[in-house]
N, C-alpha and C positions, 0 to 999 in steps of 0.2 A: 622960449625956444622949444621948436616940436620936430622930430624928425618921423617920417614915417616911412619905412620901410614894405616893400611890396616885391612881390615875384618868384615867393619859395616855390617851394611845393615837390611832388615825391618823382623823383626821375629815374627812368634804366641806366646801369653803368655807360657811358661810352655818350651819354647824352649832356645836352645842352639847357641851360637855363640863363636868365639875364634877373638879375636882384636889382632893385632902383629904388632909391633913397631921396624924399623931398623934404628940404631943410626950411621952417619958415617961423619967422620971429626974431632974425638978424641973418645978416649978407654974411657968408664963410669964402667970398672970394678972396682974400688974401692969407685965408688959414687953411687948415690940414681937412680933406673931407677922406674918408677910408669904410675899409667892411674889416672886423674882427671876426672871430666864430670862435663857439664853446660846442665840446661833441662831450655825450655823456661822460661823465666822471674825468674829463680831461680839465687843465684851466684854458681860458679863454685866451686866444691866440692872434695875432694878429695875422691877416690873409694879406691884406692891399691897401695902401697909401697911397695919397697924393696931396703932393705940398700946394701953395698956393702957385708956385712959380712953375708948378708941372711936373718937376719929379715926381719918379715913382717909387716903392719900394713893396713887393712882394716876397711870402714868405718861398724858400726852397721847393716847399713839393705843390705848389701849383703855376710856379715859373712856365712858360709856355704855352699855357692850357687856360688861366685867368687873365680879362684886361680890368683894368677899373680904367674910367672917364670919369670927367665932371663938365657938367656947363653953370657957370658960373652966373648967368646971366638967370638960369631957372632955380638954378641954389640947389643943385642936384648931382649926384653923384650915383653912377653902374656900375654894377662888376658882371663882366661877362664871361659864367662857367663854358667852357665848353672841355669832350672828355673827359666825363664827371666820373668819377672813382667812388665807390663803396668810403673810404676814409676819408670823403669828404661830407660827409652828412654830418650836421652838425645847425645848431642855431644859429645864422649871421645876424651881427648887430651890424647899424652902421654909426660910423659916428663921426663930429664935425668940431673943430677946434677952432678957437682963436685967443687971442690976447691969452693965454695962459688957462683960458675954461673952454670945456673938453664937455660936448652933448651928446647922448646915447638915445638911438631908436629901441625901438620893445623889445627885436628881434623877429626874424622870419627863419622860419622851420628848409631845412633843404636835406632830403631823404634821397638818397641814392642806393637803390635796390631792385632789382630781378622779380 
């Protein structure tokens, strides 16, 4: 199983970015697909879920401002920043669960700075 993650990169405060996550090597349509993030010297956090059945669950401080999708049928999974804040910069992973094992992408860099 490979996940590859794609769409960081260094953005102005108030701005927009889209991270997109291609899962391949097993179908994650009836498991968990999400983005985590680690920002220097912090632990690594969870940002955005989504179960297989559609729920969602986002952490607190990017409630309003982040969507995550997935299409199931490409094995894929976005989170769409928009609003980006300085204390959101940080490494997003993404990552893809099923039956009880849980796959991680390398991570993609998202730099939010003036």
């Amino acid at each position: 199983v490979q996940l590859q993650a794609s769409g960081g990169g260094l953005v102005q405060p108030g701005g927009s970015l889209r991270l997109s996550c291609a899962a391949s090597g097993r179908s994650f349509s009836g498991g968990i697909m999400g983005w985590y993030r680690q920002a220097p010297g912090k632990q690594r956090e969870l940002v955005a879920i989504m179960l297989g059945g559609g729920s969602t669950n986002y952490v607190d401080s990017v409630k309003s401002r982040f969507t995550i999708s997935r299409d199931n049928a490409k094995n894929t999974v976005s989170l769409q920043m928009n609003t980006l804040k300085p204390e959101d910069t940080a490494v997003y992973y993404c990552l893809a669960g099923l039956s009880g094992m849980n796959y991680w992408g390398k991570g993609t860099q998202v730099t939010v700075s003036s």
